[in-house]
Structure formats: structure tokens, C-alpha cells
C-alpha positions in Angstrom: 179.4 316.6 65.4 179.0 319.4 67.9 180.8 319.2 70.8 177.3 320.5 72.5 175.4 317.6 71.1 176.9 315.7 74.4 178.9 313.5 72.2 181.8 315.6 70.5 184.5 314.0 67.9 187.8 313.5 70.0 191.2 313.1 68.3 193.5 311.8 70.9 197.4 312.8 70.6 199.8 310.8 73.2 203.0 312.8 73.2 205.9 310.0 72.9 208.7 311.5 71.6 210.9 311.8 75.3 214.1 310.6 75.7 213.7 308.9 79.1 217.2 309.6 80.1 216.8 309.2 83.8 215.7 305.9 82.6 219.0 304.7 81.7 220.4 302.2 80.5 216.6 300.6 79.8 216.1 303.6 76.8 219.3 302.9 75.6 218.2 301.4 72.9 213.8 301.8 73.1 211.7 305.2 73.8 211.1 305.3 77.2 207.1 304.9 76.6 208.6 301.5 74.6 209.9 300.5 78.0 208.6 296.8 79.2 206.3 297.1 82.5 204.5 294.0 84.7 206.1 291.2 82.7 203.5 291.8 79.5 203.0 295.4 79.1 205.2 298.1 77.5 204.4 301.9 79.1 202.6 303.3 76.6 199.9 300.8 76.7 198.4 302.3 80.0 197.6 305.9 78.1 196.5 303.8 74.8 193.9 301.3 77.4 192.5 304.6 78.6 192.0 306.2 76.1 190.0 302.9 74.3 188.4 302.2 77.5 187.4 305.9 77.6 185.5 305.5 74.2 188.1 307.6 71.9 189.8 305.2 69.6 190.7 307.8 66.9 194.6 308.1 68.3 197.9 309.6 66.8 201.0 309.1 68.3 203.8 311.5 67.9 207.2 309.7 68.1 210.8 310.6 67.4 214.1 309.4 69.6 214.6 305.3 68.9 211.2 304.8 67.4 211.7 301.4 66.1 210.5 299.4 69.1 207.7 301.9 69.9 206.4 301.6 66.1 206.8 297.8 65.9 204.8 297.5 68.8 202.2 300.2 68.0 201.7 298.3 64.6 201.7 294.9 65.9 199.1 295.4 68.9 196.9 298.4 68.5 194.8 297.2 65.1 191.2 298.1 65.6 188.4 298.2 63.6 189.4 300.7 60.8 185.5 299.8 59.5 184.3 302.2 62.8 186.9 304.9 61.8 189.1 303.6 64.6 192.5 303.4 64.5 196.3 304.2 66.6 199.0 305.6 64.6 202.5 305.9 65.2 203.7 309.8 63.7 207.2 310.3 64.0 208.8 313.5 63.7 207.8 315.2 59.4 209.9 317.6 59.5 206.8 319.6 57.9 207.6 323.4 58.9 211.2 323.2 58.3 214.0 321.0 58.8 214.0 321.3 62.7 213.3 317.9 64.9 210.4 318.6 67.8 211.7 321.7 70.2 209.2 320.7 73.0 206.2 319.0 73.3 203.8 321.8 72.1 206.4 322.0 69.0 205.4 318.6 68.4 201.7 319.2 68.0 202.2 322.1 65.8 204.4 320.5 63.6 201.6 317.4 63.4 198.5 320.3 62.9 197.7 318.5 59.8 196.6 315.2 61.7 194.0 317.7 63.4 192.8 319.4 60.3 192.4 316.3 58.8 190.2 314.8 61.1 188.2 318.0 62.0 187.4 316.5 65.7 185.9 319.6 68.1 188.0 318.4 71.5 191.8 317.4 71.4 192.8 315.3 74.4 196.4 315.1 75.0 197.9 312.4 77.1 201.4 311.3 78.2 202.5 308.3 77.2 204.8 306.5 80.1 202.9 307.0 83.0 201.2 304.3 84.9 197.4 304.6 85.8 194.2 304.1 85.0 191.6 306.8 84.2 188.3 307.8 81.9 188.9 311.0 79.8 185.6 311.3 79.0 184.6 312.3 82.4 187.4 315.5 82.1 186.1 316.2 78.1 183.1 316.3 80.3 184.0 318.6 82.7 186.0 320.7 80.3 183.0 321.3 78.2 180.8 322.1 81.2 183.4 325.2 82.4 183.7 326.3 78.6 187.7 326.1 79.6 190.1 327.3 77.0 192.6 324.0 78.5 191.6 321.8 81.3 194.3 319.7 82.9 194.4 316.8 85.1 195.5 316.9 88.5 196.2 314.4 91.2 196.7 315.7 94.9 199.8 314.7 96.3 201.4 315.5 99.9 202.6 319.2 100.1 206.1 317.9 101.1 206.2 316.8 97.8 205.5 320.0 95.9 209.1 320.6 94.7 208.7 317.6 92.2 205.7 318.7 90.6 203.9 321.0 88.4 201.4 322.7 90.6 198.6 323.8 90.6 196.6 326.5 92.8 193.4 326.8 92.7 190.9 328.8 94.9 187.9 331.9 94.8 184.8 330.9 94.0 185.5 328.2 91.5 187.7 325.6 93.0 188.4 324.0 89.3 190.0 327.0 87.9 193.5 327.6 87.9 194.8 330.5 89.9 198.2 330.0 89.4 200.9 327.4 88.0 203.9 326.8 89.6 206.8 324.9 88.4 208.6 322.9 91.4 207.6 325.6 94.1 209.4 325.6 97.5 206.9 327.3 98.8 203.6 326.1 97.8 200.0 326.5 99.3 197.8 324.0 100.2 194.4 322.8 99.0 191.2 324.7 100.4 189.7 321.4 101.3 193.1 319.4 102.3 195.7 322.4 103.5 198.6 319.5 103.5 198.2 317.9 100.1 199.0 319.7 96.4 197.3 319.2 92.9 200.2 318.0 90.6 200.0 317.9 87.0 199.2 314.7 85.4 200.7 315.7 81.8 197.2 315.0 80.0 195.4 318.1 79.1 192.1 318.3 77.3 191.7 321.2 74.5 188.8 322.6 72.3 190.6 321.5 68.8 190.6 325.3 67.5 191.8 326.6 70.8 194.7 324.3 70.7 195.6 325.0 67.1 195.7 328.9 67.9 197.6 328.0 71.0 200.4 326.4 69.7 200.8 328.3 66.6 201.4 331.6 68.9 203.7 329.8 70.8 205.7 328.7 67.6 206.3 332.4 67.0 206.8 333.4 69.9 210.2 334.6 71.4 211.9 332.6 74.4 209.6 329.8 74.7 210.6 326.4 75.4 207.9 325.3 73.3 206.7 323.0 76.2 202.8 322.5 76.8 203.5 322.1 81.0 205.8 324.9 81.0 204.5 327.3 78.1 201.0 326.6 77.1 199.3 326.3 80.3 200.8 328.9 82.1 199.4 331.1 78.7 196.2 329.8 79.5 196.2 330.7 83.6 197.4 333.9 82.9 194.1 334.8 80.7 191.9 332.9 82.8 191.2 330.3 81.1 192.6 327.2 82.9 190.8 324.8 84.6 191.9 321.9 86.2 190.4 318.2 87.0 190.7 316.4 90.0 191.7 313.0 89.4 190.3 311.6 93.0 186.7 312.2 91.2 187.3 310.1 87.8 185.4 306.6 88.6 186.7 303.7 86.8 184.1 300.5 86.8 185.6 297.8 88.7 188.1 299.5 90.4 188.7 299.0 94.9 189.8 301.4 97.4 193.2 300.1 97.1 194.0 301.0 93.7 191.4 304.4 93.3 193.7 307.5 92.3 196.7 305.3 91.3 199.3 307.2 89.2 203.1 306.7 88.9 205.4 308.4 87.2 208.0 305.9 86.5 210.7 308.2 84.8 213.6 306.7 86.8 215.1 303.4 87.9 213.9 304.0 91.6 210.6 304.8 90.5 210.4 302.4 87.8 211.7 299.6 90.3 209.2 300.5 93.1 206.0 300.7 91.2 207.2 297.1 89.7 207.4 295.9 93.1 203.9 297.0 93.8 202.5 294.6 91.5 203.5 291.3 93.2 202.5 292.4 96.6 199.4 289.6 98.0 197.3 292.7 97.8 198.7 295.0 94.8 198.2 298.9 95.4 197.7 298.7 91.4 195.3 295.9 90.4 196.3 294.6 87.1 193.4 292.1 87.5 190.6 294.7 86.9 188.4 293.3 83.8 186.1 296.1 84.0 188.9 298.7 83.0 191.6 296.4 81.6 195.2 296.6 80.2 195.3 295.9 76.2 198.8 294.6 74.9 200.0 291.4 72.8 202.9 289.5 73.9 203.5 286.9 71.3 202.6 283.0 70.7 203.9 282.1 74.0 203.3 279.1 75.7 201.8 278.7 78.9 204.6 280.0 82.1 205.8 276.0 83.6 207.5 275.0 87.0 209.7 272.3 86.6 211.9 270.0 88.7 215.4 270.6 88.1 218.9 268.2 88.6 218.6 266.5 92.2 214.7 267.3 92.4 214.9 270.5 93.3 211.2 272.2 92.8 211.3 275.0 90.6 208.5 277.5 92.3 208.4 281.0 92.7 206.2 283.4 95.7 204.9 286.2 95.5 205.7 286.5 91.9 204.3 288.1 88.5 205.3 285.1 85.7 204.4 285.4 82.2 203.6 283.3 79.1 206.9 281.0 78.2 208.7 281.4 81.2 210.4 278.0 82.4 211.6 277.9 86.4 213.4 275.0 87.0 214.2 273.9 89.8 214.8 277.6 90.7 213.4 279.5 93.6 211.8 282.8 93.0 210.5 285.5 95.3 209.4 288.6 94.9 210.0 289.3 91.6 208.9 290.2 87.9 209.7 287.5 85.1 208.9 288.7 81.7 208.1 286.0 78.6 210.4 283.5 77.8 212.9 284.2 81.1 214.3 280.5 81.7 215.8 280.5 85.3 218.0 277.1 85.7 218.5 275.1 88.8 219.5 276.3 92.4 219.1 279.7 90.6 217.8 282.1 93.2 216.0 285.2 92.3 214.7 287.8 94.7 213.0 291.5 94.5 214.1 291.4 90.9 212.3 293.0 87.7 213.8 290.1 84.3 212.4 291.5 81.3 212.0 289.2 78.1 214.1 286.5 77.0 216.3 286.9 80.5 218.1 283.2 80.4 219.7 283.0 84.6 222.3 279.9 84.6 222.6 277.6 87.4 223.1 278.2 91.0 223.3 281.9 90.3 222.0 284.8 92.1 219.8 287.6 91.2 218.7 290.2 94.0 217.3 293.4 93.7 218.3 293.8 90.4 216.4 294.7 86.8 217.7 292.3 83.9 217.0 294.3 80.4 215.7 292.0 77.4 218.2 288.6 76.6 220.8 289.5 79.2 222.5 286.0 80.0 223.7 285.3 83.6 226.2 282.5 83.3 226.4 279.5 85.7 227.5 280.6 89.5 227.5 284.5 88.8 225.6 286.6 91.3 224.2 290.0 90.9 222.8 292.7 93.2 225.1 291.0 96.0 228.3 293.0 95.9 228.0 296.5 94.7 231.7 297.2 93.8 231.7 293.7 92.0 228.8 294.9 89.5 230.5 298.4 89.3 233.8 296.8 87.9 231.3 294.7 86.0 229.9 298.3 83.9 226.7 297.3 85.6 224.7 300.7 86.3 224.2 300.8 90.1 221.7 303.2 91.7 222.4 305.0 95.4 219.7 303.0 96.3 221.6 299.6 95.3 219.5 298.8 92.5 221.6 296.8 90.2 220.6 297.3 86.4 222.1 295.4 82.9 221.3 296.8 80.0 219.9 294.9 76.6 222.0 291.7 75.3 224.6 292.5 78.0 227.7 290.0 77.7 228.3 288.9 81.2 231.3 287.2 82.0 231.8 284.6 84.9 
């Protein structure tokens, strides 16, 4: 179908193939877009919701460092109707040029080229997959088809003070969607026309005539010095031809959405960050509303029963404030606050657990102490131990320890008491 009929065939490619290594020791064993978020979710569910709620359900999904969690979750959750011609697939690394693994993320897309000739689609939209967000592509496929760009990317504004961590982009003359120039981390940068103290930073998510991306990234495969990276090597190719275009992300509407929550996007590529947008969920009034039915968040977290409070020895009331709690977790006689429990956590009593992210199968023994602290997947705390309290005491421990005293066990941890 021609992309100028209004409704053009869109092959969606989420780029998952990253490392994470600033997310450490939580990728130590999972990609980082396999990472568990808000109790339920894993990372790469936010891209994958988007792009479903967006419309475009034919998606690939390039993997290739510690896969196995990221495919068994893929598999397990994103089945739709293969009867419509929908369908999410899981590509690791082929190996189909030669016997390199992928370079950079453009490198990864031309080494998958035959997922694009086989499906023939006229727009390529190419997402990240571990950022945390909501937004409609079909509004920037719009766009991009309007301006007749050779890449559009999306953009969300961010305080100029900030500039230094960002792609950014300038824009100005008499098109303010076009890209005048694409700076990588600039100390220097220049404000907005409209908003002299804010930036447009790069979203990672780039939208592509399919035949414009396959030339792209072929010349880039031969060419000399590249990093092979579509941030850092593509776009820049595209700005200095002019053909780059950028969208806004302040205009994409998402049904159902409030004024709380309208531009949210986090990039949660470190403990800190990772930790602080966590936090931002159990707040009374969450800055990201995971509550939104209009727009919502697809995953599948098992045959779980319902999440219980029970009393504990001597009566004590298992409760928990201010608190995300998900299927099969058991507090008893435990006090929570502030915190994330994800399915199956069992917290015994006098147990206290503050400002504290427990991902699945966390079991926290009695009258121990959790505080500030993220609990990978089946880490055992044993009766009386405390954690996030003393930061020498979870150094000698091998605990990682953040500078911002953000205590972190990794996976099936053996903690002694």
C-alpha cells in the first residue's frame, strides 16, 4: 500500500541488542530492555505497548547480549493475532554478512535487511527499547510523510542545563521541524526559538521511508570510520544533506492521558535513574500514570494469585503505604512504605521495608530491614539482616553501593546473616 494512500505498511524494528552496563549488577544476567520495571512490567514492554497502541503490530526485534530472558518473555507475552498478519519477533544477531556480531545499532539493521525486504512495508519506524514513556508513532509517520523527510526523529525538550547529556538537536529558519544541526553532548548549546532555556533531545526512535533506510545503512556499512551507530552516524548523514526533520514530542496526544503525565519520558540506563523513575510510581499522584486504560501497558506476569495482607506472630498487621504490590505477594505482619514489591515477594513479620524497588520472588525474613535498596529476582534476606542501613556493612557484603546510597543485590544473591 502507498505510503500516500494515508495509510502506509509500517515494519517496526526495536533496537535491543545493548548491554546496559551502567545498569549493573540488574543486566548481569538479562538484556537491559529484559530489565523488570513497576512490579509487572519488563522495559521493553513500554516501546512494544506503543507501538500496538499506535496501530503497527508488524514488529521485529533485534537482540544479541544475554537474550534468553528477553526471548522467553517476547514469546511468552507478545502473541497476537498472526490471522491479521500481526506478530512480535525476537531476531538475534544472524551473522548474515559475515561472521561479525552487530558493530552499532545501524550495523544491526543492515545485517537484518532481509526482515525489511521480506515484508516490503513503505515506512520503517525504529524505536528503542528500554526507555519509559508513552507515545503514538503514527502521529510522527504522519508528520514524516507530510515534510517528505529522508529521517525524522523524535525529540523531547529538556532544560538547556541539561544539554551535555543529550543528543541535540537545533532547529531554526523558516521550518522549525527541520534539523539544522546535531550535536552530540554540546557544552555550548543554543536554545529553542520558542523556549531560549530548554533543548530538543533525542528520543532514540526515528521514523524512515523503508528504501531510504536500506540505502542509508548500506553506505554506512562501507563506509570508512563509522561507528556504525544510527544517533551518531545516520542522522548526522541525514542533517548534513538536509534531509532531517525532527518531531516534537510535547505535540503527540495520547487518549486518556492528564497534565501530570503529558511528555513523560525517562531514560532509565542507570541505577539512579532506574531507582528514581521507580519511585515515581508510588507517589499518591504518580508523575507517570500507570492507570491510563485509554493508552495501556501490555505484559503477562504469570498465574499469580491475588497480592494478601496478613497478620503475622503477636498480631502484628501486615500493611504496606504508599506502595505498588503485585499479584502473589504475601506481607505479613510486615510494614511497607514507599516501595515496589514485584510477584511473589513474601516479606515476614516485623520486616520493615522502605523506598525499596524488590523484584520477583524477593523472600525478606523476619524483623529485617530493607531501606533504599533494589532486591534483584529471588534474593533471600535472612532473619534480623538489614540492608541500605550501613553503607560499609553492604560494601564488605559485595553489595553494589551507588554515591547516591542506593544499595543494590544482584539475582539469587546468597546473603549471609
Amino acid at each position: 500500500m502507498s505510503k500516500n494512500s494515508g495509510n502506509p505498511k509500517v515494519l517496526a524494528i526495536v533496537l535491543a541488542g545493548g548491554e546496559g552496563k551502567r545498569l549493573m549488577p540488574l543486566t548481569a544476567d538479562r538484556a537491559k530492555p529484559a530489565v523488570p520495571f513497576g512490579g509487572i512490567y519488563r522495559l521493553i514492554d513500554f516501546a512494544l505497548s506503543n507501538l500496538a497502541n499506535s496501530g503497527y503490530r508488524q514488529i521485529v526485534v533485534l537482540t544479541q547480549y544475554k537474550s534468553h530472558s528477553l526471548d522467553r518473555h517476547i514469546s511468552k507475552t507478545w502473541r497476537m493475532s498472526t490471522m491479521l498478519g500481526n506478530y512480535v519477533t525476537p531476531v538475534p544477531a544472524q551473522q548474515r554478512i559475515d561472521k561479525s556480531w552487530y558493530r552499532g545499532s545501524a550495523d544491526a539493521i543492515y545485517q537484518s535487511l532481509n526482515l525489511v525486504y521480506d515484508e516490503k512495508p513503505d515506512i520503517v519506524v525504529v524505536v528503542g527499547a528500554d526507555h519509559v514513556y508513552r507515545m503514538d508513532f503514527s502521529h510522527m509517520v504522519r508528520q514524516h510523510i507530510e515534510t517528505g523527510a529522508g529521517v525524522t526523529v523524535a525529540a523531547i525538550r529538556q532544560p538547556i542545563s541539561l544539554a551535555d547529556q543529550f543528543g541535540v538537536i537545533e532547529v531554526g529558519g523558516d521550518d522549525p521541524r527541520k534539523i539544522q544541526a546535531w550535536r552530540e553532548k554540546p557544552k555550548d548549546a543554543k536554545g529553542l526559538p520558542d523556549a531560549p532555556d530548554e533543548v530538543l533531545a533525542s528520543m532514540g526512535n526515528y521514523v524512515f521511508d523503508a528504501d531510504v533506510l536500506v540505502d542509508a545503512v548500506t553506505r554506512d556499512a562501507e563506509r570508512e570510520g563509522s561507528k556504525h551507530d544510527m544517533g551518531g552516524d545516520i542522522v548526522p548523514d541525514f542533517v548534513g544533506r538536509g534531509e532531517g526533520y525532527v518531531y516534537d514530542f510535547k505535540d503527540n496526544p495520547i487518549p486518556g492521558s492528564l497534565e501530570r503525565d503529558k511528555g513523560y519520558w525517562r531514560d532509565v540506563g542507570t541505577i539512579d535513574s532506574y531507582y528514581e523513575a521507580q519511585m515515581e510510581l508510588v507517589s499518591i499522584h504518580p508523575v507517570f500514570n500507570l492507570y491510563n486504560y485509554d493508552w495501556p501497558i501490555f505484559t503477562d506476569y504469570g498465574p499469580y494469585p491475588p497480592a494478601k495482607f496478613v497478620r503475622g506472630s503477636k498480631e502484628t498487621k501486615g500493611e504496606a503505604h504508599n506502595t505498588a504490590v503485585s499479584p502473589g505477594v504475601v506481607v505479613s505482619g510486615a510494614c511497607v512504605t514507599d516501595s515496589v514489591l514485584s510477584p511473589r515477594c513474601h516479606i515476614h513479620s516485623f520486616a520493615v521495608i522502605s523506598d525499596s524497588v524488590l523484584l520477583d520472588g524477593v523472600d525478606v525474613g523476619r524483623n529485617a530491614i530493607v531501606k533504599r535498596a533494589i532486591l534483584d529476582k529471588n534474593v533471600r534476606v535472612p532473619e534480623g539482616v538489614s540492608i541500605g542501613v550501613d553503607r560499609e556493612a553492604d560494601l564488605a557484603r559485595g553489595f553494589h553501593v551507588t554515591d547516591s546510597g542506593i544499595t543494590v543485590v544482584g539475582k539469587g544473591m546468597e546473603i549471609k546473616a
